[in-house]
C-alpha positions in Angstrom: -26.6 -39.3 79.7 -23.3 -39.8 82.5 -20.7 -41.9 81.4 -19.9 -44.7 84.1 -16.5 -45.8 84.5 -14.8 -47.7 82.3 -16.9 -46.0 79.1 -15.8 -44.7 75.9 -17.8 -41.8 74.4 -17.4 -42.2 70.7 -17.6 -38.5 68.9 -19.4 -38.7 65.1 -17.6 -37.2 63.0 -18.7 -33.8 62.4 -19.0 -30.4 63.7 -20.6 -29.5 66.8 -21.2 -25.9 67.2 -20.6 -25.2 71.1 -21.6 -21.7 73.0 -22.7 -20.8 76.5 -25.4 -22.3 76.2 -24.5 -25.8 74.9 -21.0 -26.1 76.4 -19.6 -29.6 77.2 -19.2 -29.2 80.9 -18.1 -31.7 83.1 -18.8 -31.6 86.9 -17.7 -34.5 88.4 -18.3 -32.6 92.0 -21.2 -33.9 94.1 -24.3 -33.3 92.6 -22.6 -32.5 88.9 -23.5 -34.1 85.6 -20.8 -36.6 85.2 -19.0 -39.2 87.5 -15.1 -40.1 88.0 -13.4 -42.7 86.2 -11.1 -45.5 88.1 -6.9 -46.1 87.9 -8.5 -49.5 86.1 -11.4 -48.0 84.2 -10.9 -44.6 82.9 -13.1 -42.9 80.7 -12.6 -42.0 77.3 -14.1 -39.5 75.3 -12.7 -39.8 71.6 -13.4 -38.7 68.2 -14.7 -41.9 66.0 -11.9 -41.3 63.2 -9.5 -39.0 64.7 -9.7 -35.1 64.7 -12.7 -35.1 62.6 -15.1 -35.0 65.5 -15.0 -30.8 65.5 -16.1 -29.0 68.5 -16.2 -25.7 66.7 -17.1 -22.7 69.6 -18.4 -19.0 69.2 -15.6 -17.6 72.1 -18.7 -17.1 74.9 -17.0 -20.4 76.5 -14.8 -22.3 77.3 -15.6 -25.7 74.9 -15.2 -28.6 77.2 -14.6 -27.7 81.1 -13.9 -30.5 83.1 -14.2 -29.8 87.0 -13.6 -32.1 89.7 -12.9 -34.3 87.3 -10.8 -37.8 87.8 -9.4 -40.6 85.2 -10.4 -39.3 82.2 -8.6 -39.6 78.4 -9.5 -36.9 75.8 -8.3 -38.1 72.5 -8.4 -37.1 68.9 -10.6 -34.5 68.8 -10.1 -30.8 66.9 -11.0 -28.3 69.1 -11.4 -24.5 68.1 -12.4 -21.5 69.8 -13.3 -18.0 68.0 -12.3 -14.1 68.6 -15.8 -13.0 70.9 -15.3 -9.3 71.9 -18.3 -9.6 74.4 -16.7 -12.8 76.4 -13.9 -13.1 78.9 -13.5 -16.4 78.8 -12.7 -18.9 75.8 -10.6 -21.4 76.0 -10.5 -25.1 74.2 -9.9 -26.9 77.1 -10.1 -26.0 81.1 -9.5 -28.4 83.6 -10.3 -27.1 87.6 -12.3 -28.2 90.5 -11.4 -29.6 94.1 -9.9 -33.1 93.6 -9.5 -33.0 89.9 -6.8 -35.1 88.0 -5.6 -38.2 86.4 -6.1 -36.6 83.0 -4.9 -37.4 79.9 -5.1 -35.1 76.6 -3.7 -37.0 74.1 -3.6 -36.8 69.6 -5.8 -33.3 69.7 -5.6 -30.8 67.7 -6.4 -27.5 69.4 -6.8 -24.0 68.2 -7.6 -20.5 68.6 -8.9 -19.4 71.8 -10.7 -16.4 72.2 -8.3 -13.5 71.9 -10.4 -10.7 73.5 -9.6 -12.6 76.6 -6.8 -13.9 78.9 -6.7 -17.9 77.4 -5.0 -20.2 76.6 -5.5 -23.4 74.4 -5.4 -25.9 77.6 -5.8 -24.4 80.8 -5.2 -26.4 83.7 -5.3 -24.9 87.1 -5.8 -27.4 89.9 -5.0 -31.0 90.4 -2.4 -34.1 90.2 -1.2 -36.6 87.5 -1.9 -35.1 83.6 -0.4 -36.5 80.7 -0.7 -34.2 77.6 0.8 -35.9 74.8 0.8 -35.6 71.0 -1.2 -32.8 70.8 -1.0 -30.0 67.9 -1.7 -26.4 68.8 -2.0 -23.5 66.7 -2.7 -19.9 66.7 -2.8 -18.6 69.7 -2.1 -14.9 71.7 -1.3 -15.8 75.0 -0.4 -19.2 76.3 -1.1 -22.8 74.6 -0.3 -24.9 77.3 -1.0 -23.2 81.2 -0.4 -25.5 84.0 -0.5 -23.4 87.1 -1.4 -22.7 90.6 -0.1 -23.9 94.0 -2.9 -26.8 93.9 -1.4 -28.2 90.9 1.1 -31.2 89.7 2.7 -33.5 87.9 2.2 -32.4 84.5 3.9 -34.8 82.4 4.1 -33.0 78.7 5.7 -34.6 75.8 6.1 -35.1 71.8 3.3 -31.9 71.5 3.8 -29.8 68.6 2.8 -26.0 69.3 2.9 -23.3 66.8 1.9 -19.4 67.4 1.6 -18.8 63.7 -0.4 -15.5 63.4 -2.5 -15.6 66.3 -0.6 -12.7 67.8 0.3 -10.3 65.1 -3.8 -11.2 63.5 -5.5 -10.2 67.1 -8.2 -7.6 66.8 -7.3 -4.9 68.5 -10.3 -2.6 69.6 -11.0 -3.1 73.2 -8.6 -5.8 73.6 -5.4 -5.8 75.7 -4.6 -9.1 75.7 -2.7 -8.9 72.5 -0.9 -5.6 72.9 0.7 -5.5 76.1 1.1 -9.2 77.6 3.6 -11.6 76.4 2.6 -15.0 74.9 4.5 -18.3 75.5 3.8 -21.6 74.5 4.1 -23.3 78.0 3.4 -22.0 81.1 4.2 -24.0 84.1 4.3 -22.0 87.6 3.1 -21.8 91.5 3.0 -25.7 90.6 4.9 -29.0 92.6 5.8 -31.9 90.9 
């Protein structure tokens, strides 16, 4: 089903095991899956009971991609990712797509994007207007937070808690660069206005 504006997806809780061929992939673009919220009627997707709605992924994807997405709230849910030596993607989070924005990531906990690739926990590479607050984020290799790219602004970050622990000094090494040579910050924020 396509949320309409104004709708709130409540998450069971439980875990919802998520690869490339069950990703949650938003396409808001014309002709994609899903529609835009408004400024008055956003729509939410949250866990019933927070963080224990788990979106628990095998690293072949990214778990929830929105694209061309606008007026959205993602709240409360735990997100993880896992180490997938055959994937180059696998991130918790990516938000893209012509006209994307009006996002807000709020009370998630996030961790552990694939590490055989060049991801971060949130990934946000085009659009106006987030708001990512409250969020926890853990173990990690390269980036937690990216939000990048000439096309992009006015990412409004606050009271997030973000923690490397081991996700760097863990990584499995054969065949993967992204641990040994590249540094790792928590937030990236460049190429961007706002």
């Amino acid at each position: 089903p396509r949320p309409s504006s104004g709708e709130t997806w409540l998450m069971k809780d439980g875990t919802y095991n998520i690869n490339s061929a069950n990703e949650v992939d938003l396409n808001c673009a014309v002709g994609g899956n899903a529609v835009n919220g408004t400024v008055s009627a956003p729509i939410t997707i949250k866990s019933q009971n927070e963080r224990k709605a788990f979106l628990k992924g095998d690293g072949s994807t990214t778990i929830l991609l929105m694209r061309s997405c606008q007026w959205y709230i993602v709240e409360g849910l735990h997100i993880e990712n896992a180490d997938n030596s055959s994937s180059t993607v696998g991130s918790t989070i990516s938000i893209n797509g012509t006209g994307v924005g009006n996002i807000t990531l709020r009370r998630n906990l996030l961790l552990h994007p694939n590490r055989y690739a060049n991801t971060g926990l949130i990934s946000i590479s085009e659009g106006n207007n987030y708001l990512i607050e409250e969020n926890e984020l853990y173990y990690f290799h390269r980036n937690a937070l990216n939000c990048i790219g000439v096309t992009t602004g006015f990412c409004t970050m606050r009271r997030n808690y973000i923690n490397q622990r081991d996700g760097r000094t863990t990584c499995p090494t054969a065949g993967n660069n992204w641990c040994d040579s590249d540094p790792s910050d928590s937030i990236i924020s460049y190429a961007s206005h706002g």
